[in-house]
C-alpha positions in Angstrom: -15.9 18.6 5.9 -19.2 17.0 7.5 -18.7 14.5 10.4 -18.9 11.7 8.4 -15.9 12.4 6.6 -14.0 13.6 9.4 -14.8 10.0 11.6 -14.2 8.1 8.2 -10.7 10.2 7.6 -9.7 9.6 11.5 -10.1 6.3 11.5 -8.3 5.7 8.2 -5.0 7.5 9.9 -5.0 5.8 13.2 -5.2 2.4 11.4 -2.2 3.5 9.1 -0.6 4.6 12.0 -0.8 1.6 13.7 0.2 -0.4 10.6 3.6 1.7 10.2 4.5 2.0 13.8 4.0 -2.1 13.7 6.3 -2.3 10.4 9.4 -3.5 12.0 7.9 -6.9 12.8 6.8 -7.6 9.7 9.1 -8.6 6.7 12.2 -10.8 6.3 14.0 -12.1 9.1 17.6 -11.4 7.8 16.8 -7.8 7.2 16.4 -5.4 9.7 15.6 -1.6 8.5 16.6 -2.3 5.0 19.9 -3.5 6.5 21.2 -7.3 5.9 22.0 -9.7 9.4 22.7 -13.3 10.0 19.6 -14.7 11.0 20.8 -15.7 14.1 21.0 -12.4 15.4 17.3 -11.0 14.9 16.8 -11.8 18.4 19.8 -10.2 20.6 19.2 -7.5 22.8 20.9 -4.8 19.8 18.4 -5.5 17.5 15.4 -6.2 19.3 16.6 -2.2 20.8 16.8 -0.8 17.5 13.3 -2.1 16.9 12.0 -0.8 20.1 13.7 2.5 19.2 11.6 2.7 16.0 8.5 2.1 17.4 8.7 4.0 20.7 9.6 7.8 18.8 6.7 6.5 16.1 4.0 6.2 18.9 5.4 9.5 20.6 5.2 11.4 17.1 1.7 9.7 16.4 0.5 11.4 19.4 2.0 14.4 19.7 0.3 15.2 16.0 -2.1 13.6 17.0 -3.0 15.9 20.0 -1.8 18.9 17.6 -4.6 18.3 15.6 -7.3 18.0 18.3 -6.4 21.2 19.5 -6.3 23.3 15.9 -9.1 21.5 15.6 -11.2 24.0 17.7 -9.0 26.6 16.3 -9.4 26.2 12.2 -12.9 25.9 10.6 -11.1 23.8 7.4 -11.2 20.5 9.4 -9.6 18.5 5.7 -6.4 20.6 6.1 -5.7 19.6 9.5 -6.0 16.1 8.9 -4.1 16.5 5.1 -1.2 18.2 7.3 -1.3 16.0 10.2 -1.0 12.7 7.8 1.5 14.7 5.8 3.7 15.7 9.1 3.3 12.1 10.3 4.8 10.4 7.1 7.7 12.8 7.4 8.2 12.0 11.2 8.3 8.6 9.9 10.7 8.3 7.0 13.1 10.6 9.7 12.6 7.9 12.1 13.0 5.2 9.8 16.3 6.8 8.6 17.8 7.2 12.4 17.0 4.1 13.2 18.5 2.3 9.2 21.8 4.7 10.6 22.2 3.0 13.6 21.9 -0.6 12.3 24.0 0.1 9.3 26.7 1.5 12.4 26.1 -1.1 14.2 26.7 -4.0 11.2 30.1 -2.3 10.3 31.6 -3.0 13.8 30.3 -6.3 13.7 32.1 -7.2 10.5 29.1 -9.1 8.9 29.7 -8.0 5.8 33.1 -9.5 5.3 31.4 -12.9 6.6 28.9 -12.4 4.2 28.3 -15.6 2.0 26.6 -13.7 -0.9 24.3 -17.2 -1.9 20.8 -16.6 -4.4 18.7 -19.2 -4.4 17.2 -19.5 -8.1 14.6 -22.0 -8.6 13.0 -21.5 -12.3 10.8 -24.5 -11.9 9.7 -23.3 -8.7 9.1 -19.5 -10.2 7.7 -21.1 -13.3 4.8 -22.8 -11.4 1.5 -21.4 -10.7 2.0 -19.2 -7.6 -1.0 -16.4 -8.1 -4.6 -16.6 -8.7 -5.7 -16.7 -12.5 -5.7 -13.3 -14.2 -9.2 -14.4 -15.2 -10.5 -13.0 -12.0 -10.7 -9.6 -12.8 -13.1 -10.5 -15.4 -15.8 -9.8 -12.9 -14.3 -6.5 -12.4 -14.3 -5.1 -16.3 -18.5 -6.6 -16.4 -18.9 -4.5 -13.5 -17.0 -1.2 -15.3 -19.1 -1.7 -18.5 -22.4 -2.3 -16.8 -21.9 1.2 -14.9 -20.9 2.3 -18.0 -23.9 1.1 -20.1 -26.5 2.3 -17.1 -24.6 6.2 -17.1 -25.5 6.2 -21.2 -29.0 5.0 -20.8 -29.9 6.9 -17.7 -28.1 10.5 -19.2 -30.9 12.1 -20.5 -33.6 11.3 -17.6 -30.8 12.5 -15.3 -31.3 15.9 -13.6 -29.8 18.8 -14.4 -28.0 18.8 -10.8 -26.1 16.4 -9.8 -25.3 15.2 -6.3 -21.9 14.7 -5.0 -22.4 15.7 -1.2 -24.0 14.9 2.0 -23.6 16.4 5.9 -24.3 13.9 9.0 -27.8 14.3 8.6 -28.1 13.3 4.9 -28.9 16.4 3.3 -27.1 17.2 0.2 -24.7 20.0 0.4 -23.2 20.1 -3.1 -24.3 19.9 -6.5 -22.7 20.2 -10.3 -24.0 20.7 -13.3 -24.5 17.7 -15.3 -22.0 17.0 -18.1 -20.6 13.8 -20.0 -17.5 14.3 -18.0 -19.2 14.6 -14.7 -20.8 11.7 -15.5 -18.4 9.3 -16.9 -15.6 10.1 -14.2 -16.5 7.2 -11.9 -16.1 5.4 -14.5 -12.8 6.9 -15.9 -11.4 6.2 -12.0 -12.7 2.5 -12.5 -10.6 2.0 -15.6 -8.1 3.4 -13.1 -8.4 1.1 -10.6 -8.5 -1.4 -12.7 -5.1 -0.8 -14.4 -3.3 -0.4 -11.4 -4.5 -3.9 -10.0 -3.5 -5.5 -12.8 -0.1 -3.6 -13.2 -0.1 -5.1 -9.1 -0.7 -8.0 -9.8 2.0 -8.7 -12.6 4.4 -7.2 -10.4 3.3 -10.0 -8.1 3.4 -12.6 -10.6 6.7 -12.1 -12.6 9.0 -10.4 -9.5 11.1 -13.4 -8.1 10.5 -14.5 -4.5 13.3 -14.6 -2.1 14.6 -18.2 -0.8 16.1 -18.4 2.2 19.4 -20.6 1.3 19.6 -22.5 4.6 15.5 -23.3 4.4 14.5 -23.9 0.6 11.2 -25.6 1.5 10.6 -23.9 3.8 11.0 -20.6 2.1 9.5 -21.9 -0.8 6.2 -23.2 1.0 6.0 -19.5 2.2 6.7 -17.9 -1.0 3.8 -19.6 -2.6 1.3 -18.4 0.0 2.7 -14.9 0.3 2.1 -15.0 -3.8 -1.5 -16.5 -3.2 -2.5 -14.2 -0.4 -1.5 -11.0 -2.2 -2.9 -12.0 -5.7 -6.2 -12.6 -4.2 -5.9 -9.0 -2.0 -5.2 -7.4 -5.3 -8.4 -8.9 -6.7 -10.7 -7.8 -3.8 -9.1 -4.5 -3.5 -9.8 -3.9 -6.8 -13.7 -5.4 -6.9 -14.6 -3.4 -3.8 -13.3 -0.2 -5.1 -14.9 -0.5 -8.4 -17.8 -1.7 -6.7 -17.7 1.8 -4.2 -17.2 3.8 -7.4 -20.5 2.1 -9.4 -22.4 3.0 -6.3 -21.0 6.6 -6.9 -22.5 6.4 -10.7 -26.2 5.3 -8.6 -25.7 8.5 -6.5 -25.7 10.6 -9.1 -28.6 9.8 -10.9 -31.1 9.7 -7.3 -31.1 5.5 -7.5 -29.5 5.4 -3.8 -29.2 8.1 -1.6 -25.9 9.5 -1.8 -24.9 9.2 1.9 -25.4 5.7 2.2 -22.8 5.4 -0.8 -20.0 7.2 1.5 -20.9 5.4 4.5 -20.7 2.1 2.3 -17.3 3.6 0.3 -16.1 4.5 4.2 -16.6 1.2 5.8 -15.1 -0.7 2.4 -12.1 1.5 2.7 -11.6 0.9 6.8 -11.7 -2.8 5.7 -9.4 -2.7 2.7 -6.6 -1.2 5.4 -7.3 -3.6 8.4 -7.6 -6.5 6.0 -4.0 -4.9 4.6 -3.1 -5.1 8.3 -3.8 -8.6 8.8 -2.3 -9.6 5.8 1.0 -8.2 6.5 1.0 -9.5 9.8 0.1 -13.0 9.0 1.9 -13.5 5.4 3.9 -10.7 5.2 7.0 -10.5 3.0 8.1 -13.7 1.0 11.0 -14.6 2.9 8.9 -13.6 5.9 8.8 -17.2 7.3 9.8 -18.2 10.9 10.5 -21.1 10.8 13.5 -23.0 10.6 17.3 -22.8 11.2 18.8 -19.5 11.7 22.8 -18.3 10.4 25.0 -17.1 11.7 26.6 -15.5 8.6 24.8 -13.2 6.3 23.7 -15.2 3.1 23.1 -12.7 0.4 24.2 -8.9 1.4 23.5 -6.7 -1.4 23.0 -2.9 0.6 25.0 -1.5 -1.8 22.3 -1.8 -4.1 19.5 -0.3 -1.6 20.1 3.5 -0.8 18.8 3.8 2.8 17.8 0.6 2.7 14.3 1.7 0.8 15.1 2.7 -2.8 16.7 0.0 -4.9 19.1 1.0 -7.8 20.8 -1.9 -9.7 21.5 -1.9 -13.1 22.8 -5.7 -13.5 19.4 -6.8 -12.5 16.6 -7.2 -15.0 14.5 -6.9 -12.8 11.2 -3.8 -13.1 10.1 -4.7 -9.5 11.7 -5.7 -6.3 10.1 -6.4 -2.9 10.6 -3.9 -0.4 12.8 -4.1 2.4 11.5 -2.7 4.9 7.5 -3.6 5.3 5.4 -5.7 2.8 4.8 -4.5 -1.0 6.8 -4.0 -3.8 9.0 -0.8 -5.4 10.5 -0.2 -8.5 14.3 -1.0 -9.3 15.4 2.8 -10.1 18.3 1.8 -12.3 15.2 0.9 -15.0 14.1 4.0 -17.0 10.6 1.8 -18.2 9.8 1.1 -14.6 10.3 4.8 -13.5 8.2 6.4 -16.7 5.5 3.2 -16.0 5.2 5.0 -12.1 5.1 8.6 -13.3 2.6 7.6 -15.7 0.4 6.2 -13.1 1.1 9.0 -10.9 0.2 11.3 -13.6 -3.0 10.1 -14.1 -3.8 9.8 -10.6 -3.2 13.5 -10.1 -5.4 14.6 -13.4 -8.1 12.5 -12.1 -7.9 14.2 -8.8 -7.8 17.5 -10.4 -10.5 16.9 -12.5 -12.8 16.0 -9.8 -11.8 19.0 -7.7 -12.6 21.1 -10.7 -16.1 19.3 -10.9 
């Protein structure tokens, strides 16, 4: 692992740390680690705590691993699996966290008797939902032009190419790996364009047709909200999905000498440190649909529906027709696992991921 990829990795974990340690402000304002509350009470000393809880043990575990790694880091020559087990050890830290701190709320709720106040209102609004809340689908025209056009340059440029093909550099720009070159070898940038590609537009369905929430005690409020939270995160899916297919056609240039292959990971690097902050600033700014702050605040829950939410983070109800739900806790979206179609449509996607991964491995 050269030192470009280790500053490139490094960066990429602080700035998801950062992001999940900051996840408790973020999302709706009547949820608090996957757990329903009257709006009125996000601010109290309790739940402010519980928050502070969360993100005091998420900085101590971030740095603790943190300073783990530095020092194996002198220790190990195979820099990638201290940083693949440092990232893996911090997601665990942080689900544990997470599900200490869900505990505590959910304790804390029952002696409060909330849920027996609980109003259980949904705001449905099908002309609302019917309107046009994302960007045009037509967008990712621009991305498929850009997949056949690396496609159409690999064919063409094949038999010039030579018989070696580049896939590595070290800091000072030499190349340090090479593969024979084969059809496959050359067509899997684009094979993980097609990949991209699908899983933007499978993002930004999910976008489109999943209901937002409406806050029953501020409907236009909510609603104004809802529309930009759809907006924003339509247009995210588009750029996330140019820029990677973009990185990956600059991948298919490597290969055949027409850029030097360094300057495509520095590019691919600095594209992926911006995807994550601009992820960052999303999620702060716009964050969940029912994210809005302003307005009046209840003192009675409005909708509470944990029964359907099994530590507040996985979603199983089979009354609602629903693929896709938002996420409780954070920004995004996950699946509802009562849904066989939504769970094969995942493991699908995940399968593929993993053969593309261990196809390039094998390359």
């Amino acid at each position: 692992m050269n030192t470009i990829d280790t500053v490139m990795d490094w960066t990429i974990y602080i700035i998801v740390a950062i992001t999940l340690i900051m996840t408790p402000l973020i999302g709706r304002k009547d949820v608090v680690f996957g757990v329903t509350i009257p709006t009125d009470q996000k601010k109290t000393k309790e739940i402010v705590g519980f928050k502070k809880l969360y993100i005091k043990l998420s900085m101590l575990s971030a740095i603790i691993i943190t300073l783990g790694a530095v020092l194996l880091n002198f220790l190990v020559k195979n820099k990638l699996s201290i940083y693949n087990i440092s990232a893996m050890l911090y997601l665990v830290s942080i689900f544990v966290i997470y599900s200490i701190v869900n505990k505590k709320v959910k304790g804390y709720k029952k002696t409060k008797n909330w849920a027996k106040e609980a109003r259980n209102i949904r705001v449905v609004d099908i002309e609302f939902i019917s309107s046009k809340l994302v960007c045009s689908v037509w967008c990712f025209l621009i991305h498929i032009a850009m997949i056949v056009a690396t496609g159409i340059s690999a064919i063409l440029l094949y038999e010039d190419a030579p018989s070696k093909l580049p896939i590595k550099v070290n800091m000072s720009g030499h190349i340090t790996k090479y593969i024979d070159k084969s059809i496959i070898a050359v067509l899997f940038p684009i094979i993980i364009q097609i990949a991209i590609l699908v899983t933007c537009l499978i993002i930004y369905m999910t976008i489109k047709h999943t209901p937002p929430y409406i806050d029953p005690d501020n409907i236009e409020i909510s609603k104004k909200h809802a529309k930009l939270h759809k907006k924003a995160w339509s247009y995210f899916t588009v750029i996330f999905g140019l820029l990677l297919i973009g990185q990956f056609s600059l991948v298919e240039l490597g290969l055949f000498n027409l850029i030097q292959v360094k300057t495509g990971f520095i590019i691919g690097g600095i594209v992926t440190i911006f995807l994550i902050a601009l992820t960052l600033f999303l999620s702060i700014k716009v964050g969940h649909s029912g994210g809005h702050k302003k307005g009046v605040n209840s003192a009675v829950i409005n909708r509470d529906d944990d029964k359907h939410w099994i530590s507040g983070k996985f979603y199983y109800n089979k009354n609602d027709a629903s693929l896709f739900v938002e996420k409780r806790f954070g920004v995004g979206y996950t699946i509802n696992f009562a849904k066989p179609l939504a769970i094969l449509m995942i493991c699908g996607l995940l399968t593929f991921i993993i053969g593309c991964s261990l196809i390039g491995t094998l390359l």
